[in-house]
Each structure stands twice: as C-alpha cells, then as structure tokens.
DRENTORKOL-3810 file (N, C-alpha, C; in nm, 4 decimals):
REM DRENTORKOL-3810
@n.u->5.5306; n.v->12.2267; n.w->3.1361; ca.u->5.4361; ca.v->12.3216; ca.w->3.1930; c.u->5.4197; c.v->12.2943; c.w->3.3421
@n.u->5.4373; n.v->12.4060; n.w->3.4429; ca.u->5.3417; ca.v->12.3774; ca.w->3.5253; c.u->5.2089; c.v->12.3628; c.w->3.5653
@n.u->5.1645; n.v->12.3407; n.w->3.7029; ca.u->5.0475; ca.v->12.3398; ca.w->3.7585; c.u->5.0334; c.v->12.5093; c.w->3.7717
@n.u->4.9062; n.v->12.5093; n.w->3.6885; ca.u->4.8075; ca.v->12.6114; ca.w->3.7392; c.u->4.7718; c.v->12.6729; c.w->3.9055
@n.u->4.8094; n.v->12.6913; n.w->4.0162; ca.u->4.7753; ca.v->12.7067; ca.w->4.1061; c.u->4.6264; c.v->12.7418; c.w->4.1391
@n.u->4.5307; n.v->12.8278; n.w->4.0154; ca.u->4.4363; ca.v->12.8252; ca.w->4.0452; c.u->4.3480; c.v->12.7171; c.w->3.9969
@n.u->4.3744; n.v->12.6309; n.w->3.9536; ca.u->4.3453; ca.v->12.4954; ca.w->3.9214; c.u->4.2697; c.v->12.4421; c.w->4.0436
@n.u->4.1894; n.v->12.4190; n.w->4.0707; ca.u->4.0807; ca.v->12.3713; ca.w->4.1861; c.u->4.0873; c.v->12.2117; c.w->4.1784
@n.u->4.1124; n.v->12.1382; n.w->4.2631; ca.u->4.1558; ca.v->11.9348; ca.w->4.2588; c.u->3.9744; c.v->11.9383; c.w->4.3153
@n.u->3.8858; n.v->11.8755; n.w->4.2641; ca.u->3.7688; ca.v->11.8132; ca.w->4.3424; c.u->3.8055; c.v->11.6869; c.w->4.3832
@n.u->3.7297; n.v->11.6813; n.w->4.5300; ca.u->3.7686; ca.v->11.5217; ca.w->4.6074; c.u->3.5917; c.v->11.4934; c.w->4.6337
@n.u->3.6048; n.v->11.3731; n.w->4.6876; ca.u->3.5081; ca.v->11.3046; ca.w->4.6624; c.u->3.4574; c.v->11.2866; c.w->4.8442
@n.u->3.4850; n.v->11.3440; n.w->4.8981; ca.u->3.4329; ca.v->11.3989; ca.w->5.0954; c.u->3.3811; c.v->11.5067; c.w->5.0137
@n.u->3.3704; n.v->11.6016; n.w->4.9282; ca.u->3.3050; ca.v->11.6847; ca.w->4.8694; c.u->3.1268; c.v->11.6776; c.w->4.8047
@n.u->3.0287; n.v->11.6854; n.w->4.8841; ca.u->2.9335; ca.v->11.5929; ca.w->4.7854; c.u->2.9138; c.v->11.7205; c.w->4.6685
@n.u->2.9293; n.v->11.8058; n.w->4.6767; ca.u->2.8984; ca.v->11.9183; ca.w->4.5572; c.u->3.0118; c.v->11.8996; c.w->4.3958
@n.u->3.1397; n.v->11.8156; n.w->4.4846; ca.u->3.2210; ca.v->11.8296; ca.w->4.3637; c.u->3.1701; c.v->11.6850; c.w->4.3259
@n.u->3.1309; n.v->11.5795; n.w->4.3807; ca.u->3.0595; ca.v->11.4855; ca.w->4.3710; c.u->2.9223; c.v->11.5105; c.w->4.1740
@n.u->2.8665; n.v->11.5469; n.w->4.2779; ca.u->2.7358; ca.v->11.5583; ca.w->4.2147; c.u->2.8062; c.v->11.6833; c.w->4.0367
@n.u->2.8838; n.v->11.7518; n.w->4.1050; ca.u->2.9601; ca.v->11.8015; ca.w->3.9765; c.u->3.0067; c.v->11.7340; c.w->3.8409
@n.u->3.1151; n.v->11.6386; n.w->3.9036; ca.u->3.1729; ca.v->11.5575; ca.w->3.8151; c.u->3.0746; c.v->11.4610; c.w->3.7516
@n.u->2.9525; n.v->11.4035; n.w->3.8264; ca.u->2.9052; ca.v->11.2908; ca.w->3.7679; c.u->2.8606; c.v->11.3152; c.w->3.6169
@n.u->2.8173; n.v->11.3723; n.w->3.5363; ca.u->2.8055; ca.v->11.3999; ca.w->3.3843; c.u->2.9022; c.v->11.3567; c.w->3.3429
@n.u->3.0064; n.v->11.3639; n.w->3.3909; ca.u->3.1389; ca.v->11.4067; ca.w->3.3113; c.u->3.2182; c.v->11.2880; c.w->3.2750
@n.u->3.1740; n.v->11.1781; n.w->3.2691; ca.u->3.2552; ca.v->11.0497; ca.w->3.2461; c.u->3.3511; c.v->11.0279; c.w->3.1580
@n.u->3.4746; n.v->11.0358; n.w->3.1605; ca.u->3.5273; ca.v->11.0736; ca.w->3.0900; c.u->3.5325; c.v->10.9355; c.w->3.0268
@n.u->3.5696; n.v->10.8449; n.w->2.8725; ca.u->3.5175; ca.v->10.8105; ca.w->2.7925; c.u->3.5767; c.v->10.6439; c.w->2.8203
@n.u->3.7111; n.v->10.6512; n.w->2.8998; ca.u->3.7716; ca.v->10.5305; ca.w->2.9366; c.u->3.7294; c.v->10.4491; c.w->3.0226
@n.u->3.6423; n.v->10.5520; n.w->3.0761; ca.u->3.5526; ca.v->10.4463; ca.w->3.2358; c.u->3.4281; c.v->10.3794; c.w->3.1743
@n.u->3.4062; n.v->10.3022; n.w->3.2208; ca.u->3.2585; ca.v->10.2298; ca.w->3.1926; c.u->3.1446; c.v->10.2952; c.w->3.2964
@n.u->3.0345; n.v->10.2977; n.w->3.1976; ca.u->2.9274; ca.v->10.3890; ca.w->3.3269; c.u->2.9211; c.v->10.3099; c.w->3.4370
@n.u->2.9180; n.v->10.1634; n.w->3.4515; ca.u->2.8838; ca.v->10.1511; ca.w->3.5812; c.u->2.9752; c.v->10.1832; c.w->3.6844
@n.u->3.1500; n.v->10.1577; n.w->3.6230; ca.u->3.2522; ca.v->10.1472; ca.w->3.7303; c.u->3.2407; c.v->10.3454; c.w->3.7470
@n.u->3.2259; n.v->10.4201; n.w->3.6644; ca.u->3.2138; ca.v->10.5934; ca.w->3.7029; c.u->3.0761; c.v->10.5995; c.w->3.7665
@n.u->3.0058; n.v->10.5752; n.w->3.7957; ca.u->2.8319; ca.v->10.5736; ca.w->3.8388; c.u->2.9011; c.v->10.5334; c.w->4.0045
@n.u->2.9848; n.v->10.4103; n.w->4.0311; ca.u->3.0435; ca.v->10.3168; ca.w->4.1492; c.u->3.0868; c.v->10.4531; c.w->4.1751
@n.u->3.2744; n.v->10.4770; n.w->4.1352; ca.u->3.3057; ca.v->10.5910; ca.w->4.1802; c.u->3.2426; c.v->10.7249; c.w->4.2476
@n.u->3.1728; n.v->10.7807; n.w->4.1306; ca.u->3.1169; ca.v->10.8683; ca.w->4.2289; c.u->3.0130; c.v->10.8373; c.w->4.2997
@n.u->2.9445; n.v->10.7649; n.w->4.3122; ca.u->2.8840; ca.v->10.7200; ca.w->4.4755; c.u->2.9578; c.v->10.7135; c.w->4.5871
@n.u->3.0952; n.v->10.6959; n.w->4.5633; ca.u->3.1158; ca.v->10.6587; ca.w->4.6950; c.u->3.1786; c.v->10.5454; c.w->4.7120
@n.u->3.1356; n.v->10.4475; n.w->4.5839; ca.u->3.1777; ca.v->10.2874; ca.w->4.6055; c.u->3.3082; c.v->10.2591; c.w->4.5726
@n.u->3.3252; n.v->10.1424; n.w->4.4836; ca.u->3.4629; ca.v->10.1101; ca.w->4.4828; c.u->3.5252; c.v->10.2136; c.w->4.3524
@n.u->3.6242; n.v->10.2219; n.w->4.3708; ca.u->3.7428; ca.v->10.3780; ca.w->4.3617; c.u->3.7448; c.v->10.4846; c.w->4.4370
@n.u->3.6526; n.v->10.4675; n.w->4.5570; ca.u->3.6652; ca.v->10.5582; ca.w->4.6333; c.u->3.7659; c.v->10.5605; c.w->4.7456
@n.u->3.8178; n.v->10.6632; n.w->4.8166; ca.u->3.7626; ca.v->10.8215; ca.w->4.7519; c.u->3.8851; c.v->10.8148; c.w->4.6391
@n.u->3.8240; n.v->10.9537; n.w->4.5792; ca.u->3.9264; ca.v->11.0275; ca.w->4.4857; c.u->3.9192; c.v->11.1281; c.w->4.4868
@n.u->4.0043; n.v->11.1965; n.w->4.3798; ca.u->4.0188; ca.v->11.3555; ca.w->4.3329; c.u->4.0195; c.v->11.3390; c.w->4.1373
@n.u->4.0068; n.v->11.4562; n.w->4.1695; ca.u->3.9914; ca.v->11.5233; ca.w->3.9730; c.u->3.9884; c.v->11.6440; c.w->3.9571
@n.u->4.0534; n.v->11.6531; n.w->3.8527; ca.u->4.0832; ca.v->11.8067; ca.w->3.8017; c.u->3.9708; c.v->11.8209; c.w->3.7018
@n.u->3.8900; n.v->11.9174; n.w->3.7006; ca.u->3.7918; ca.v->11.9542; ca.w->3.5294; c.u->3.8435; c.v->12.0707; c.w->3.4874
@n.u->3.8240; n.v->12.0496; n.w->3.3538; ca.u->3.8759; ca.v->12.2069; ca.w->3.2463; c.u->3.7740; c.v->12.2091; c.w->3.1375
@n.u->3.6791; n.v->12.3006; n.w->3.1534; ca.u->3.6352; ca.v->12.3455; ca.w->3.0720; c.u->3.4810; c.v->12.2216; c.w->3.0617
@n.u->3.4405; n.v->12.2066; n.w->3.2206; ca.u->3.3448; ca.v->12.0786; ca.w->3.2199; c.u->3.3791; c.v->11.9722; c.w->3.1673
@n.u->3.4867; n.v->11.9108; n.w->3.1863; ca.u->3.5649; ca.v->11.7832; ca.w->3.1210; c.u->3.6307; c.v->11.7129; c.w->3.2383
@n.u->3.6489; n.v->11.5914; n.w->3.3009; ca.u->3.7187; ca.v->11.5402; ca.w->3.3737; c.u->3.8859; c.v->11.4897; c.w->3.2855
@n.u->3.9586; n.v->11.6248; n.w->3.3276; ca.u->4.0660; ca.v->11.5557; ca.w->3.2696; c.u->4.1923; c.v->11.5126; c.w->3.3154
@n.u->4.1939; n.v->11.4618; n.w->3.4782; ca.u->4.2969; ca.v->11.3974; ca.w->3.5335; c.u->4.2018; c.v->11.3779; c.w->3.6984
@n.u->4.2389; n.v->11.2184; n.w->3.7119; ca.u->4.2075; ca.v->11.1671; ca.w->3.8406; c.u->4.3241; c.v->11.0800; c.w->3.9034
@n.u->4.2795; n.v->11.0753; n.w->4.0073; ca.u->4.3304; ca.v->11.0182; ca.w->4.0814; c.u->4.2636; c.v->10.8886; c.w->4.1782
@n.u->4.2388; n.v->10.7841; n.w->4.2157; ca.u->4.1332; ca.v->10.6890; ca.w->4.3027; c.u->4.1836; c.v->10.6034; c.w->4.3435
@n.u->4.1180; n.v->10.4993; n.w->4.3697; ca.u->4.1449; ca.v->10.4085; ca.w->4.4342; c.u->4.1195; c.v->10.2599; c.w->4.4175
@n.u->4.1831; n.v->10.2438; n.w->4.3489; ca.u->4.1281; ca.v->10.0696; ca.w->4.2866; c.u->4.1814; c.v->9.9844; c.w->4.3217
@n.u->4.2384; n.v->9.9972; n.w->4.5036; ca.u->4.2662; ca.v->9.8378; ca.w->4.5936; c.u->4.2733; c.v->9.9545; c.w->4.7365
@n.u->4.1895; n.v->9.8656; n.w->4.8086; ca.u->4.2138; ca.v->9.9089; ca.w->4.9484; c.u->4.1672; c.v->9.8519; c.w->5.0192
@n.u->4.2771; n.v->9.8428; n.w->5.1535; ca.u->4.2058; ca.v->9.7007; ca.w->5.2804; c.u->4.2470; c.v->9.8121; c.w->5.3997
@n.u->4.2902; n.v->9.7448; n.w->5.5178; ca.u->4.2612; ca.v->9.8226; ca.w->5.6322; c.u->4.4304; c.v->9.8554; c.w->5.6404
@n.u->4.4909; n.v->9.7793; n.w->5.6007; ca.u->4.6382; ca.v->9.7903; ca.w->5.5670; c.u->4.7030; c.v->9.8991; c.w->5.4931
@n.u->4.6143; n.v->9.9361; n.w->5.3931; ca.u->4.6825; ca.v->9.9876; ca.w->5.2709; c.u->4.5830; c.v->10.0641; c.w->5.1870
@n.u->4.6288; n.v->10.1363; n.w->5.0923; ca.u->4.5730; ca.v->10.1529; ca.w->4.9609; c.u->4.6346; c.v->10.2251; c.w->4.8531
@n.u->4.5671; n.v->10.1825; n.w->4.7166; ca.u->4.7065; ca.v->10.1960; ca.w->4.6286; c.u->4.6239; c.v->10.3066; c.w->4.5623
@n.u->4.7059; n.v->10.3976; n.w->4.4967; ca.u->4.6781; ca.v->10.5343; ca.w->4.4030; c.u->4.6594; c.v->10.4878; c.w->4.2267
@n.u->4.5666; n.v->10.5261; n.w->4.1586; ca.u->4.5394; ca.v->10.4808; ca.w->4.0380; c.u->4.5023; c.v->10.6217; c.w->3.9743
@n.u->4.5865; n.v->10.6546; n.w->3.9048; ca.u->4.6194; ca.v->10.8274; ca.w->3.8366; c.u->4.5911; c.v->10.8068; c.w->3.6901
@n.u->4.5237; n.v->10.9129; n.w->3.6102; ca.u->4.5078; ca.v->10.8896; ca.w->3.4789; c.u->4.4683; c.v->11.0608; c.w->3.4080
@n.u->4.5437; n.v->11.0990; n.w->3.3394; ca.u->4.5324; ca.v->11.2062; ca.w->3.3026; c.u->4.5149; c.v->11.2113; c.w->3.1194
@n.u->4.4390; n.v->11.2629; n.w->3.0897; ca.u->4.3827; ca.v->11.2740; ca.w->2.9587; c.u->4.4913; c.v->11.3214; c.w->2.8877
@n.u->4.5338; n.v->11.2804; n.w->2.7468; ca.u->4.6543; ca.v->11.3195; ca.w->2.6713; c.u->4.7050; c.v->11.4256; c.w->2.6280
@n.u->4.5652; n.v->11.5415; n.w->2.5626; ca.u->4.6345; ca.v->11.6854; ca.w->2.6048; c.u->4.6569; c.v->11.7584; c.w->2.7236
@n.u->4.6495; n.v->11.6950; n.w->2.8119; ca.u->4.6491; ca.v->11.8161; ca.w->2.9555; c.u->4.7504; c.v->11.7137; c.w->3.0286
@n.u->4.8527; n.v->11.6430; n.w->3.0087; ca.u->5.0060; ca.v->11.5436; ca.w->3.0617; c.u->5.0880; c.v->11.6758; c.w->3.0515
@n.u->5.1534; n.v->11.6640; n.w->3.1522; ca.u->5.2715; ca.v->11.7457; ca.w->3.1649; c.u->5.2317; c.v->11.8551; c.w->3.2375
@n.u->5.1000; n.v->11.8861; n.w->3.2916; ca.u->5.0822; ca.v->12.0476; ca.w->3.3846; c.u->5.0720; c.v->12.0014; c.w->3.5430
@n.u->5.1150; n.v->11.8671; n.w->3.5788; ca.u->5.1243; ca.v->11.8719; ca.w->3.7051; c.u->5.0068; c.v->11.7691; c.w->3.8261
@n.u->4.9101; n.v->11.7904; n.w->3.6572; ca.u->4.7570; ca.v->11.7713; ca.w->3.6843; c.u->4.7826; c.v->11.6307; c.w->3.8150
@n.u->4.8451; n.v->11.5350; n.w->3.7485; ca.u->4.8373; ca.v->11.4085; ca.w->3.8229; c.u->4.9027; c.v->11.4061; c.w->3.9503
@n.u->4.9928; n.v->11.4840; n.w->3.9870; ca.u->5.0826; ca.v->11.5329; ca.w->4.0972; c.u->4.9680; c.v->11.5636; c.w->4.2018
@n.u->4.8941; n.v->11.6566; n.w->4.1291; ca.u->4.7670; ca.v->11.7221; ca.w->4.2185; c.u->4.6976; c.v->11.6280; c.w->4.2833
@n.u->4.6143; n.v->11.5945; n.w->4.1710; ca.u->4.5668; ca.v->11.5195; ca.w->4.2035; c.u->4.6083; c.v->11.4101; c.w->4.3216
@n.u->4.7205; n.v->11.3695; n.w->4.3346; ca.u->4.7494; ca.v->11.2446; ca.w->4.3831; c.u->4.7516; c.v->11.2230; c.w->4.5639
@n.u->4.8110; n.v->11.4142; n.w->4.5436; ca.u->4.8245; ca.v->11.4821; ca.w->4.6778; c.u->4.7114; c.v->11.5051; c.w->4.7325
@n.u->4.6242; n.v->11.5265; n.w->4.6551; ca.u->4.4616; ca.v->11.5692; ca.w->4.7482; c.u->4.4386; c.v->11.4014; c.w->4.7870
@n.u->4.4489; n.v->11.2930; n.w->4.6683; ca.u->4.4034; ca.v->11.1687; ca.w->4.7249; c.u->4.4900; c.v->11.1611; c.w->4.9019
@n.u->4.5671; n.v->11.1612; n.w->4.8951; ca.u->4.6676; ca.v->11.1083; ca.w->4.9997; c.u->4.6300; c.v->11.2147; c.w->5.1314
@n.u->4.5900; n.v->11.3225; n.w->5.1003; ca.u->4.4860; ca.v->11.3629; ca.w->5.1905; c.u->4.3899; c.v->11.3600; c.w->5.2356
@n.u->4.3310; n.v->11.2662; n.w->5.1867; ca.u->4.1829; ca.v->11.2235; ca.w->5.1830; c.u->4.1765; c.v->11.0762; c.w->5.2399
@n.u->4.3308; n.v->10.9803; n.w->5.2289; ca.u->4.3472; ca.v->10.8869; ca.w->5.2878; c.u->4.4685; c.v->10.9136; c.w->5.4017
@n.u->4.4523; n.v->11.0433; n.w->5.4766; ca.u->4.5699; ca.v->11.0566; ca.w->5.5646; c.u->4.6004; c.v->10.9652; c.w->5.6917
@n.u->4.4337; n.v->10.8853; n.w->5.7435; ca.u->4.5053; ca.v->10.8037; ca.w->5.8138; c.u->4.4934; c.v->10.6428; c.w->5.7590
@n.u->4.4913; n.v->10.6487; n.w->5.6812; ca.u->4.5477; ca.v->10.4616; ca.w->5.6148; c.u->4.6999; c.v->10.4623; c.w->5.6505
@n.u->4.6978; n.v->10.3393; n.w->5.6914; ca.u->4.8874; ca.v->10.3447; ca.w->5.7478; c.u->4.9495; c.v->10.3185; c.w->5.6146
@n.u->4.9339; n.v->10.2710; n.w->5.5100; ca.u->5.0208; ca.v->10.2418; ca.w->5.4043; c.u->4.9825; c.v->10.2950; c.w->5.2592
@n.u->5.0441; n.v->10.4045; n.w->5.2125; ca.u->4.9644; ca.v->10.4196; ca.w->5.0872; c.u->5.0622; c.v->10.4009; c.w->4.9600
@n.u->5.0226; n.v->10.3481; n.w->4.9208; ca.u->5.1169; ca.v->10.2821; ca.w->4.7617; c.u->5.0743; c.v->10.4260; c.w->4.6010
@n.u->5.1928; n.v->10.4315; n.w->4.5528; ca.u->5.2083; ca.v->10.4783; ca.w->4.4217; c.u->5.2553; c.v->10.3523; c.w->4.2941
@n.u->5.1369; n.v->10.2739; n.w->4.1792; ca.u->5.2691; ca.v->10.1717; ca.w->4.2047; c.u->5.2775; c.v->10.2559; c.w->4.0224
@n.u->5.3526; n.v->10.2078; n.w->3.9788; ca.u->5.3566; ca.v->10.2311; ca.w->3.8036; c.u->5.4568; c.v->10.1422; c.w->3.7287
@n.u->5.4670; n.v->10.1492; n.w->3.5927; ca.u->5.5321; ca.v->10.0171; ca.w->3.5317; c.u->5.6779; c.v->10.0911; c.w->3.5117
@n.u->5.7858; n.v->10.0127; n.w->3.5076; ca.u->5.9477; ca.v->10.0409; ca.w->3.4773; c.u->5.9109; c.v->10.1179; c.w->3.3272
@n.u->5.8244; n.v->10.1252; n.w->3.2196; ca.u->5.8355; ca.v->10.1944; ca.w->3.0891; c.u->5.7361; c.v->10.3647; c.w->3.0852
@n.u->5.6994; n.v->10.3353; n.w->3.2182; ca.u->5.5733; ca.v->10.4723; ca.w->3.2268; c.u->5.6746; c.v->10.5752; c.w->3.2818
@n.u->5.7459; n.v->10.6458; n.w->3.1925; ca.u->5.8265; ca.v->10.7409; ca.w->3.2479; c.u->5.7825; c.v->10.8603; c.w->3.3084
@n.u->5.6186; n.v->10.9106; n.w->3.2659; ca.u->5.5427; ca.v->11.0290; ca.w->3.3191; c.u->5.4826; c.v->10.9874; c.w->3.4529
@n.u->5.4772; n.v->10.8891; n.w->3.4947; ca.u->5.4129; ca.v->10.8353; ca.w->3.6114; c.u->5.5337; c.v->10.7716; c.w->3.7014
@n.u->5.6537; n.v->10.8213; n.w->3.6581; ca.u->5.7717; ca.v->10.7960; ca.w->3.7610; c.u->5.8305; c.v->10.9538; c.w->3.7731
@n.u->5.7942; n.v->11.0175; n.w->3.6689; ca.u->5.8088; ca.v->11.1724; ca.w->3.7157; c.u->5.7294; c.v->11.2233; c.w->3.8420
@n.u->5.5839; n.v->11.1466; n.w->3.8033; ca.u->5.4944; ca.v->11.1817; ca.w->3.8972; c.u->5.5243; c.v->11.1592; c.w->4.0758
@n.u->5.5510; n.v->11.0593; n.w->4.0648; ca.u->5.6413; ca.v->11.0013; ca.w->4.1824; c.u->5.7100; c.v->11.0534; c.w->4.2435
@n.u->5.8646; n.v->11.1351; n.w->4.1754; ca.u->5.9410; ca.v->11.1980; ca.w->4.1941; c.u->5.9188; c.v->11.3397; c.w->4.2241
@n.u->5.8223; n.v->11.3545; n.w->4.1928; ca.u->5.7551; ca.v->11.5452; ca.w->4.2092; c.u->5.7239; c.v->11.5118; c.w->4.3566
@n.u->5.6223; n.v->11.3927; n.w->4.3442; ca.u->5.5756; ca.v->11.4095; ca.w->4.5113; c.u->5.6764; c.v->11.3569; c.w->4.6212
@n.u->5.8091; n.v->11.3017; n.w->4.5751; ca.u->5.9053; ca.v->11.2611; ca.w->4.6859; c.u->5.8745; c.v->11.1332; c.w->4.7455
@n.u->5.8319; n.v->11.0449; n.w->4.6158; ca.u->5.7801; ca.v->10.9073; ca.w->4.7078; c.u->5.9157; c.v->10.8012; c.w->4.6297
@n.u->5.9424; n.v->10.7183; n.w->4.7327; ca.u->6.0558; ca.v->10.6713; ca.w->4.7122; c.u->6.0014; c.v->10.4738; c.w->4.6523
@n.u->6.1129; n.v->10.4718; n.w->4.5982; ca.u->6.0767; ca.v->10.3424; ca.w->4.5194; c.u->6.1162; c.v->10.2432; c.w->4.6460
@n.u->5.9807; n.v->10.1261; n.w->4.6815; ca.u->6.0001; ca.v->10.0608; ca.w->4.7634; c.u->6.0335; c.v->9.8782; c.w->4.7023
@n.u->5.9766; n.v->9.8507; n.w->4.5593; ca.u->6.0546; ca.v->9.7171; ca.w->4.5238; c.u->5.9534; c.v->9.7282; c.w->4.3605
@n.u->6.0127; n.v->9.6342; n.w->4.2804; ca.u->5.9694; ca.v->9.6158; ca.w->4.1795; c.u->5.8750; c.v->9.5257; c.w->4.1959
@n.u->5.7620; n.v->9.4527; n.w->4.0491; ca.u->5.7090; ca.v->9.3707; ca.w->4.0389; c.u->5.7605; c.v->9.2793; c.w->3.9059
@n.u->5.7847; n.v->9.1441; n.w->3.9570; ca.u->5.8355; ca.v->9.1139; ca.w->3.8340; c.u->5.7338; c.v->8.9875; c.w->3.8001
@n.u->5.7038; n.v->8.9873; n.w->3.6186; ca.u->5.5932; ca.v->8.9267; ca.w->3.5885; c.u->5.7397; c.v->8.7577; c.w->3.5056
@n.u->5.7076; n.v->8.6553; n.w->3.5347; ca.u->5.7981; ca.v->8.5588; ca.w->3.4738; c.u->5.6545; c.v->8.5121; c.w->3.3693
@n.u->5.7062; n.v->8.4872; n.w->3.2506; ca.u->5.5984; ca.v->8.4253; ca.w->3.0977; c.u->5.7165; c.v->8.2638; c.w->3.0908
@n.u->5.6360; n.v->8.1948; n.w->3.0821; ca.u->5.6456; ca.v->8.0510; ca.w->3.0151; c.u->5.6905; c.v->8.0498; c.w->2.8763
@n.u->5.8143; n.v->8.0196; n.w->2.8055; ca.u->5.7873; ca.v->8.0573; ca.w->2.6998; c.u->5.7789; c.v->7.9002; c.w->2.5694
@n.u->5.6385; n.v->7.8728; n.w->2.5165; ca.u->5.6265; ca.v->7.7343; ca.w->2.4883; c.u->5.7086; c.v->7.6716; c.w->2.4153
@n.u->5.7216; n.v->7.5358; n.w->2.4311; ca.u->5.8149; ca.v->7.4927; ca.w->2.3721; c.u->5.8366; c.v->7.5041; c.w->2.1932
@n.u->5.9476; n.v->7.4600; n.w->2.1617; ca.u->5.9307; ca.v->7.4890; ca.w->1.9987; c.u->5.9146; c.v->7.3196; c.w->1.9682
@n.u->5.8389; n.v->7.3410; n.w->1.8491; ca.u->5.7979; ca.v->7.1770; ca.w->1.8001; c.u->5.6638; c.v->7.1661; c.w->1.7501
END
C-alpha cells in the first residue's frame, strides 16, 4: 500500500498537534516516558500519524547531543506497509534540519525498517556488531 497523501504527519513545534496526541498513548509507551514526549522532553521532537484518534506510527528521538541525533520509528501492526513510518521520519528530519548528523539506525533482521531507509534514500553508513561470551562447558 501506499501513503495516503492526505494523511496529515503531526510534529511536535506544533503545540495544537501536541496537546492533540496527548490522550492517545499508544499502549507500548509508559505514561511517564509519553507524558516526557509530549512535553517537549526527552524524545523530543517528533512526528505521528493518528487514524481514527489513535496514534498509529511515530517517529522521535531517543539519543541526541549537539553532534547528532538518532530516529526511533514505530508503527502499529495493522497500519505497516502504508508508508506511515517513511512519513513520519521525513517530517522528523525536518524538524531536526539543522543538527549536523542525523542517524536512521535498525537491526540486519528488521527488513520493514530497511525498506524504510531505502524509500527515504539514506545510505548504510556501518554495522553494529554485538560479540556474546559463550560459557564454558563443564
């Protein structure tokens, strides 16, 4: 599916789409870290798509220094595949247009969040690799 074009992205320089979304917690966030968000605090800023008074794809911010900041996308399971997170990701990155470095990061098995990537033309800059200890036998 595509994106809806009349699909409206709320950002969070918005205080009306602000004060909009706050009901709307969608069920994975904890009230305080969605209460943080939309204030203003840490995940800020962001964007979100609602359907039908539902927050069902964001976009935020859960690392940022004066250097950088990284994109943290999450789209609710029936509404994957319309673009939603694409949107979203693009209003964030507008909203952080002058941070000099902005990161997309996602895991080598998240194949919808490397589509996502690829829609917006962001190019793979290095992997992360995790090394496990593995204990001895005995």
């Amino acid at each position: 599916m595509q994106l809806d074009l009349s699909t409206a992205v709320l950002r969070s320089d918005n205080l009306n789409d602000a004060q909009r979304v706050g009901p709307m917690r969608p069920s994975n966030w904890q009230l305080e870290e969605w209460e943080e968000l939309i204030g203003g605090g840490a995940g800020a800023p962001w964007s979100m798509i609602v359907d039908s008074d539902q927050v069902v794809s964001i976009c935020h911010t859960p690392s940022r220094t004066s250097a950088g900041a990284e994109a943290g996308t999450w789209t609710a399971q029936p509404f994957r595949g319309r673009g939603y997170a694409a949107a979203t990701t693009a209003a964030w990155v507008d909203l952080l247009s002058r941070c000099p470095f902005l990161f997309y990061s996602t895991s080598a098995d998240n194949r919808s969040s490397q589509r996502v990537a690829e829609r917006l033309g962001l190019r793979n800059i290095g992997w992360l690799w995790k090394l496990t200890r593995i204990p001895a036998a005995g």
